[in-house]
C-alpha positions in Angstrom: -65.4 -1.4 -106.0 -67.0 1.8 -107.1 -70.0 0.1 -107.6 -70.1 -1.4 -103.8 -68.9 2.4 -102.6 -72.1 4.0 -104.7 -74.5 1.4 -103.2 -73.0 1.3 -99.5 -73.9 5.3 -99.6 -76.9 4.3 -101.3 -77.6 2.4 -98.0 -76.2 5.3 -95.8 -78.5 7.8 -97.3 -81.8 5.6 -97.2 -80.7 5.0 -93.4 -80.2 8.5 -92.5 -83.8 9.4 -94.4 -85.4 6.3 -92.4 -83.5 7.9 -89.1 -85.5 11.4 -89.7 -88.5 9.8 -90.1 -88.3 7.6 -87.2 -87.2 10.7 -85.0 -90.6 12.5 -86.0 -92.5 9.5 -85.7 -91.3 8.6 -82.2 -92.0 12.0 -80.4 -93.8 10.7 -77.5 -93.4 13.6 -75.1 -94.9 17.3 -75.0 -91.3 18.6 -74.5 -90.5 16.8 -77.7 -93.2 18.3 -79.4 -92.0 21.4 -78.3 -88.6 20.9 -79.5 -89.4 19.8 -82.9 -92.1 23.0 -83.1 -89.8 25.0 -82.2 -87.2 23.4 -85.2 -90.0 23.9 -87.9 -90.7 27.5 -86.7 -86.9 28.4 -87.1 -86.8 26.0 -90.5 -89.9 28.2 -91.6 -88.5 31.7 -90.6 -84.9 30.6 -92.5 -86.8 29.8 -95.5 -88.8 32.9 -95.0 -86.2 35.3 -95.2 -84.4 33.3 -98.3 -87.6 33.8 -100.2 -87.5 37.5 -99.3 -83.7 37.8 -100.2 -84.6 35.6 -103.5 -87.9 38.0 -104.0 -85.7 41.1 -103.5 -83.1 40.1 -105.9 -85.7 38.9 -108.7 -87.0 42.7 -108.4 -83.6 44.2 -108.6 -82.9 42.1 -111.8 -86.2 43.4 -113.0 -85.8 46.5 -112.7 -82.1 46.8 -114.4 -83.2 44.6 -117.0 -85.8 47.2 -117.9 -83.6 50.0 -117.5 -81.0 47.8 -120.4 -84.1 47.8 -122.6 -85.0 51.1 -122.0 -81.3 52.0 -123.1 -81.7 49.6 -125.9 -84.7 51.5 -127.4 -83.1 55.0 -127.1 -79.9 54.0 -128.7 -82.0 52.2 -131.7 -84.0 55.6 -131.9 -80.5 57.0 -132.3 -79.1 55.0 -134.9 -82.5 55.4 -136.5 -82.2 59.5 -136.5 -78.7 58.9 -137.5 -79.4 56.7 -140.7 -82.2 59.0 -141.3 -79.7 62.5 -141.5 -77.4 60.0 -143.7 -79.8 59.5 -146.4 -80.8 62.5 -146.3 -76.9 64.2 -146.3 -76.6 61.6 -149.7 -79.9 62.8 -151.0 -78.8 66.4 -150.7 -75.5 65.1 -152.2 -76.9 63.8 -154.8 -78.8 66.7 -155.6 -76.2 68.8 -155.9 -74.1 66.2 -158.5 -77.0 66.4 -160.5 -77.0 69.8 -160.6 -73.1 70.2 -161.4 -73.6 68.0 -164.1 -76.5 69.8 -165.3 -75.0 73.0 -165.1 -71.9 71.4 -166.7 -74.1 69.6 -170.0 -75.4 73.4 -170.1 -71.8 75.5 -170.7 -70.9 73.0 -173.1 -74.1 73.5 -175.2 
């Protein structure tokens, strides 16, 4: 039964398409014309200004996603500056063991 539901809208939807096509086919009269003009022009405006609302919306996610990477960079510089103080706060450190033990091997001498 599924089956027979799936190809009786099958039918439905191939009838409906053949309908449309039939209804542009079978314009016969000016004021038709006019009427289906008129339906296009309104079809073309409405996808007109859903493009424009699609092409403002791609811009907006432009521009924040440059503003994330932008953010991105500056924290990496800043972790980079950070690491960069930390080796040299274990360099100074360092230094300054090896000078202890210097100084230490020294008063035992």
């Amino acid at each position: 039964s599924a089956q027979i539901a799936d190809l009786q809208q099958k039918l439905l939807d191939a009838d409906n398409g053949d309908r449309a096509k039939q209804r542009w086919d079978s314009i016969a009269t000016i004021l038709e014309a006019k009427c289906a003009l008129k339906y296009l022009l309104g079809e073309l405006v409405s996808s007109k200004v859903q493009e424009s609302k699609l092409q403002s919306g791609l811009q907006q996610s432009q521009a924040s996603c440059s503003d994330v990477q932008k953010m991105l960079m500056e924290e990496r510089n800043h972790i980079a500056e950070m690491e960069a103080e930390f080796q040299n706060q274990i360099l100074v450190q360092e230094q300054q063991h090896q000078e202890k033990v210097n100084h230490s091997s020294w008063e035992f001498e």
